[in-house]
C-alpha positions in Angstrom: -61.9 41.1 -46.8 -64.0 38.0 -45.2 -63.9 37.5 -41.6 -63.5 33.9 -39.9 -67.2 34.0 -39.3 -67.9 34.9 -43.1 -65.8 32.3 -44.5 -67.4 29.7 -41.6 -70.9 30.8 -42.8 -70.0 30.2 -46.5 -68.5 27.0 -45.9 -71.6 25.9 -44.1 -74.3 27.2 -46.9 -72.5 25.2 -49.3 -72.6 22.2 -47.5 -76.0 22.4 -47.3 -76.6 23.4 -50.7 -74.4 20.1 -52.0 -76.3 18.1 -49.6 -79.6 19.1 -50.9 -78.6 19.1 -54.8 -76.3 15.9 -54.5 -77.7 13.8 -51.6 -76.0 10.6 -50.3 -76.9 7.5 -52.3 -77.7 4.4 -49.8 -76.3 1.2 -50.9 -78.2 -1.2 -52.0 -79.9 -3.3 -49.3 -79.5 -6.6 -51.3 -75.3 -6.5 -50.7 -73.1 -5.8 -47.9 -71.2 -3.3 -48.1 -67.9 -5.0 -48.2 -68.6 -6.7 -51.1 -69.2 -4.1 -53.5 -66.6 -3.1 -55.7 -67.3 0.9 -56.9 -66.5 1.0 -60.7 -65.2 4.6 -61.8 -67.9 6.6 -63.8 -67.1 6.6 -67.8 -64.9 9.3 -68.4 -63.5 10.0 -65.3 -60.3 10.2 -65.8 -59.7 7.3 -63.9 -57.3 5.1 -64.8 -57.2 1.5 -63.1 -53.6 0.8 -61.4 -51.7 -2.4 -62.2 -52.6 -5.3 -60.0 -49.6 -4.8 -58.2 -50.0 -1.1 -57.5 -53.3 -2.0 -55.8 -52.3 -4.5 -53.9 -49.4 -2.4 -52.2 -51.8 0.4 -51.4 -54.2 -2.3 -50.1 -51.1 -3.3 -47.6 -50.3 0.3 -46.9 -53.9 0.5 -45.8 -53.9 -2.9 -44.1 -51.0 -2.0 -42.2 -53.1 1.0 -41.0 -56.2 -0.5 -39.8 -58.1 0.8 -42.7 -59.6 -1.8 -44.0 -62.1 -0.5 -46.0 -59.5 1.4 -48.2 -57.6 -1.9 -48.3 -60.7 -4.1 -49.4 -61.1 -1.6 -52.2 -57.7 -1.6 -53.7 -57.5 -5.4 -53.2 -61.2 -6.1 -55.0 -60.0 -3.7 -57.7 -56.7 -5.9 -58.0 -58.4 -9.0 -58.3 -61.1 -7.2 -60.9 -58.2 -5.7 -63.0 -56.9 -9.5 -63.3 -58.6 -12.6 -62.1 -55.6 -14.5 -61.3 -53.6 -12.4 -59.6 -53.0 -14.4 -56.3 -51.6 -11.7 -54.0 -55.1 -10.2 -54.7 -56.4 -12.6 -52.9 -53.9 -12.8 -50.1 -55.3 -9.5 -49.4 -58.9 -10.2 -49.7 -58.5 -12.9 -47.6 -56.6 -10.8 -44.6 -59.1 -8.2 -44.7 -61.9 -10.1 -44.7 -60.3 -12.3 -41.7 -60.2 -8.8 -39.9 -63.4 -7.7 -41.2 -64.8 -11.0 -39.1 -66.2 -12.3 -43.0 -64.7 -15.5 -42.3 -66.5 -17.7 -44.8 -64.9 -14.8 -47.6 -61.8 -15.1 -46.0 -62.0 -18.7 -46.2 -62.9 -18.4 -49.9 -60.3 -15.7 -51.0 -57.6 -18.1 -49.3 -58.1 -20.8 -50.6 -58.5 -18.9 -54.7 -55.2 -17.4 -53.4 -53.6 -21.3 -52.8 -55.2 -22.0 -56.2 -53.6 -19.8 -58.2 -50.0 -19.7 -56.2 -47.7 -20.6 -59.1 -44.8 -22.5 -57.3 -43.1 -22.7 -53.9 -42.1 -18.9 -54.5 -43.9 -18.0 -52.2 -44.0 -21.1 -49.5 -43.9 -18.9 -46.6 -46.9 -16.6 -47.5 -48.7 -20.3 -47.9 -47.5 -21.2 -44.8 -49.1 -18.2 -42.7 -52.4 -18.7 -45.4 -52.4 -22.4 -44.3 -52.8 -21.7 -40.8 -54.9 -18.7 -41.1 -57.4 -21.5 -42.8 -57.1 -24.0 -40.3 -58.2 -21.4 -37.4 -61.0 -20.0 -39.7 -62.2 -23.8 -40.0 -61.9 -24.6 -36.6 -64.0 -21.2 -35.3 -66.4 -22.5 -37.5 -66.5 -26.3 -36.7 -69.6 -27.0 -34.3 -68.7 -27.9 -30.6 -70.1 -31.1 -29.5 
């Protein structure tokens, strides 16, 4: 039978054994980090959600502050298809909240783009305003 301390010392000697034999890959210097989109290594056994799966864990995350988890899904959402426009509704609330605001500027205005009809006026609405602050942060002061 293993005491606390044996089990403790175990844990720790495989830590360091999987950090030695699997060290942590820096990300490349030439890209922020929130603009990276991890793909899933060939034969995984990951299989890419719907759009629309991604995008409601991107606004489960959002709605937690994590925003990180939520630019993943969302970047995923809008890789899995291009003209999804929720996508981009969440791209460009993260990266608002991320302080990226020329991305968030840029993801707004693909989500207004590809908004099919006045389905979803009120969404637009908020997404029109949210463009018109971003502009005006931006605007020089004379």
């Amino acid at each position: 039978m293993l005491s606390a301390l044996g089990v403790l010392s175990a844990v720790v000697l495989w830590s360091v054994w999987a950090g030695v034999l699997c060290p942590a890959v820096p990300p490349p210097q030439d890209q922020p980090s929130a603009s990276r989109t991890v793909e899933p290594p060939a034969g995984s056994g990951y299989v890419t959600p719907a759009p629309s799966q991604s995008v409601e864990i991107g606004n489960f995350y959002l709605r937690r502050k994590k925003y990180h988890g939520a630019l993943s899904r969302f970047q995923e959402a809008a890789h899995t298809d291009p003209e999804y426009a929720p996508a981009y509704l969440g791209l460009g609330k993260v990266y608002e909240k991320l302080g990226m605001d020329a991305r968030a500027l840029s993801a707004y205005q693909k989500y207004l783009d590809l908004l099919p009809s006045d389905k979803d006026a009120d969404d637009a609405k908020d997404v029109h305003r949210a463009i018109e602050r971003l502009r005006k942060d931006k605007a020089p002061s004379d």
